[in-house]
C-alpha positions in Angstrom: 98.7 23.5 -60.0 97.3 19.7 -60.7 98.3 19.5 -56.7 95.7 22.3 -55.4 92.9 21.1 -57.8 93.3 17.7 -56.1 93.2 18.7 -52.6 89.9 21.3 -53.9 88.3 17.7 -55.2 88.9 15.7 -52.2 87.9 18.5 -49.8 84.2 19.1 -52.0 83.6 15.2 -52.2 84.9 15.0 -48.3 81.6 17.8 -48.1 79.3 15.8 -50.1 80.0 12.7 -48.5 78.8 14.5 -44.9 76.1 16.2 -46.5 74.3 13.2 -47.1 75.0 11.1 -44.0 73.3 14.2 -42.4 70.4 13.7 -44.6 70.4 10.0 -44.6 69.8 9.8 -40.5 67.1 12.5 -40.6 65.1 10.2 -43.1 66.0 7.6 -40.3 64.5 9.3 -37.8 61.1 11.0 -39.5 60.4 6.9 -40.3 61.3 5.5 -36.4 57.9 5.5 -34.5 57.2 7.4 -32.0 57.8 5.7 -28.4 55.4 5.8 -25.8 56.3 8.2 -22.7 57.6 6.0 -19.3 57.5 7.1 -16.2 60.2 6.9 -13.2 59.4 3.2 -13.2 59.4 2.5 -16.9 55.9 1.7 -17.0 54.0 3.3 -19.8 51.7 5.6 -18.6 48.4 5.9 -21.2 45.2 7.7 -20.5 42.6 6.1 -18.6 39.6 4.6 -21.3 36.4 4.4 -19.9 34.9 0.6 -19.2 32.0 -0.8 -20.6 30.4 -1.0 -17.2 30.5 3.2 -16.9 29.9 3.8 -20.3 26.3 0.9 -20.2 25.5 2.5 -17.0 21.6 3.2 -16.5 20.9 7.0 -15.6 17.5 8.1 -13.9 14.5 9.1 -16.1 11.9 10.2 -13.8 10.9 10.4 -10.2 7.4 10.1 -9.3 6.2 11.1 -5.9 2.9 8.8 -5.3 0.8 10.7 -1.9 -1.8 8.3 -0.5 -5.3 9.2 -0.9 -6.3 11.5 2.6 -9.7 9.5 2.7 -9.1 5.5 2.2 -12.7 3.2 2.1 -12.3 -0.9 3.0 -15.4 -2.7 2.0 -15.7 -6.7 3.8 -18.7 -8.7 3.9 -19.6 -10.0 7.1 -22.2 -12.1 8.4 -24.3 -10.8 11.0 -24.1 -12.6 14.7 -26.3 -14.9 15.9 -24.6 -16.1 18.9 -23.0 -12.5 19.8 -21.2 -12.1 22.9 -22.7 -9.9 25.8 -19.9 -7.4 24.3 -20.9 -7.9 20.8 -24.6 -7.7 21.9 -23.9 -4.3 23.5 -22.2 -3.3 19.9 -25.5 -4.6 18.0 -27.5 -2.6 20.3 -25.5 0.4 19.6 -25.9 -0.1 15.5 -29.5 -0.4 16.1 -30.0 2.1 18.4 -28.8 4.7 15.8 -30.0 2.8 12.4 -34.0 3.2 14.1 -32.9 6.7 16.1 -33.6 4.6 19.3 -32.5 5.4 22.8 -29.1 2.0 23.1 -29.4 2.8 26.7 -33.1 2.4 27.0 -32.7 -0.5 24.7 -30.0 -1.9 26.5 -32.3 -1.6 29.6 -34.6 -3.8 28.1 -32.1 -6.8 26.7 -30.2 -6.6 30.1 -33.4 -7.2 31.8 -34.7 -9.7 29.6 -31.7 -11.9 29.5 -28.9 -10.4 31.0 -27.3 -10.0 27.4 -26.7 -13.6 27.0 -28.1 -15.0 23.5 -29.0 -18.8 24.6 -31.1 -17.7 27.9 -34.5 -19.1 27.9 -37.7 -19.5 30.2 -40.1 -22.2 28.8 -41.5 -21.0 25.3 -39.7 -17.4 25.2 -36.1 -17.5 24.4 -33.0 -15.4 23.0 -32.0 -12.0 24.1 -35.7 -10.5 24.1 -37.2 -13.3 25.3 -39.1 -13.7 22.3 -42.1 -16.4 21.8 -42.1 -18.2 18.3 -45.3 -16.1 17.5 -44.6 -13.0 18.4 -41.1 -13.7 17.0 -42.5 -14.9 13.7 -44.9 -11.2 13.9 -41.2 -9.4 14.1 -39.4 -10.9 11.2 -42.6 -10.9 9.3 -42.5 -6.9 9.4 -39.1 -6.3 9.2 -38.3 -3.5 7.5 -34.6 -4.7 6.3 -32.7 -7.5 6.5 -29.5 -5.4 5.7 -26.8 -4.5 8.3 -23.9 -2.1 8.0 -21.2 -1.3 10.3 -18.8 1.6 9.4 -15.8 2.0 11.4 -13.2 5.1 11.2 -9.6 5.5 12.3 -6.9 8.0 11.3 -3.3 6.9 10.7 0.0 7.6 8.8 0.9 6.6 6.2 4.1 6.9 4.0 3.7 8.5 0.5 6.0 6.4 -2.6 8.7 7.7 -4.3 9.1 5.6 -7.7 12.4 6.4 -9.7 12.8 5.4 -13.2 15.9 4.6 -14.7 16.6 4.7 -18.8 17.3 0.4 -18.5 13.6 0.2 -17.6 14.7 -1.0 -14.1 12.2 0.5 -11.6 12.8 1.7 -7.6 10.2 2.6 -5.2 11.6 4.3 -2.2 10.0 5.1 1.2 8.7 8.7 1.5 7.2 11.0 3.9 4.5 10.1 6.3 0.6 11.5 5.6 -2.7 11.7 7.3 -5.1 9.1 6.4 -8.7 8.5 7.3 -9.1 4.8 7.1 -13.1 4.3 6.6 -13.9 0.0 6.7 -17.4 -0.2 5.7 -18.8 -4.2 6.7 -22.0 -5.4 4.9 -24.3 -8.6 5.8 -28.3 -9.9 5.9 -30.0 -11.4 8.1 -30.9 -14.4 7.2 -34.2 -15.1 5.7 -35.5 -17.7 8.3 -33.3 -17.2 11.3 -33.7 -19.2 14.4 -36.1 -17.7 17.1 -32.6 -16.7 19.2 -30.7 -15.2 16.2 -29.0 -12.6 18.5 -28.6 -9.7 15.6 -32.4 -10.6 14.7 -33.7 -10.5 18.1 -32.0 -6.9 18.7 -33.2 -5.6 15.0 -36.9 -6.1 16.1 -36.9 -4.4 19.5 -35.3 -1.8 17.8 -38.3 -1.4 15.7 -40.7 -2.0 18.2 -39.2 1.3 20.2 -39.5 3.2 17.3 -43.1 2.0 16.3 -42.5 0.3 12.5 -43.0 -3.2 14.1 -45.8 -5.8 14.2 -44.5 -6.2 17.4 -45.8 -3.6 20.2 -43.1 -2.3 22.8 -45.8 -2.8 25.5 -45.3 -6.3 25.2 -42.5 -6.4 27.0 -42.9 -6.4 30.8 -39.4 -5.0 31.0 -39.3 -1.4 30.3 -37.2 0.3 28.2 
């Protein structure tokens, strides 16, 4: 009887004993960390983190699209020629032919004839394009009506409209856009001077001009070449 009770007490303290070694390595376990996963190499393999660099980097705002204006006016000062050459003297004729609503070819006639469109050309007392006398030349400037000259010149071309791009790091970019018409108008301004010299070339022209069209102290008939 005291045999069987013995072996009962060894086998239920044989049972406790297992009972908590089982316990005793799951406690083990829940407090180990957990190890990161490894690949075939046994490299830990994490997920990528994004850098400073992507995370700072600027995004665009705005885009602006900047056409050129279709008309585009240049204003220059200029002074008006006194010593033009026979191809600038042809140009001044021009002008004044359509400032005074002149014939320029009659005009031109007349200068050609006179000088041969050459500003320093002289024959005794009469001198400069028109041949003018220092009387007669003095009359001219004396009932001039302006002293003002304006040339306007056109021409078309292309030009490229702007792109301007805004990013949010206040950086900005201007990029190269399409191409667009453009009337380019330059518009040159000058005076004749006050007191000119008697063979001011622009001067010279200026009164002939308003002796064709009758507004001049100066008569066209004084001119033995016609017009």
């Amino acid at each position: 009887m005291n045999t069987r009770m013995n072996e009962r007490g060894g086998r239920l303290r044989l049972a406790v004993l297992v009972a908590s070694v089982g316990i005793l390595a799951m406690l083990s376990l829940a407090a180990t960390p957990a190890r990161p996963d490894t690949g075939s190499g046994g490299t830990t393999t994490t997920a990528p983190q994004p850098t400073s660099t992507e995370a700072s980097a600027p995004h665009v705002v705005k885009v602006e699209t900047r056409r050129p204006a279709r008309r585009k006016v240049v204003r220059r000062r200029f002074r008006p020629w006194a010593k033009p050459s026979p191809s600038n003297v042809r140009k001044i004729i021009r002008i004044e032919g359509r400032r005074w609503h002149v014939s320029a070819s009659g005009l031109a006639r007349r200068v050609y004839c006179e000088s041969k469109f050459q500003w320093s050309a002289g024959n005794g007392q009469y001198r400069g394009l028109l041949q003018f006398s220092p009387s007669t030349f003095s009359r001219g400037m004396g009932s001039i009506r302006t002293r003002t000259v304006k040339i306007v010149r056109k021409r078309v071309r292309r030009v490229r409209e702007a792109r301007v791009v805004h990013y949010s790091d206040g950086h900005v970019e201007r990029r190269r856009g399409k191409r667009r018409r453009q009337v380019l108008v330059r518009v040159y301004r000058g005076r004749i001077p006050r007191r000119p010299s008697i063979t001011h070339g622009w001067a010279q022209v200026r009164i002939g001009a308003q002796a064709l069209r009758g507004v001049s102290a100066v008569s066209s008939s004084e001119w033995s070449c016609g017009a």
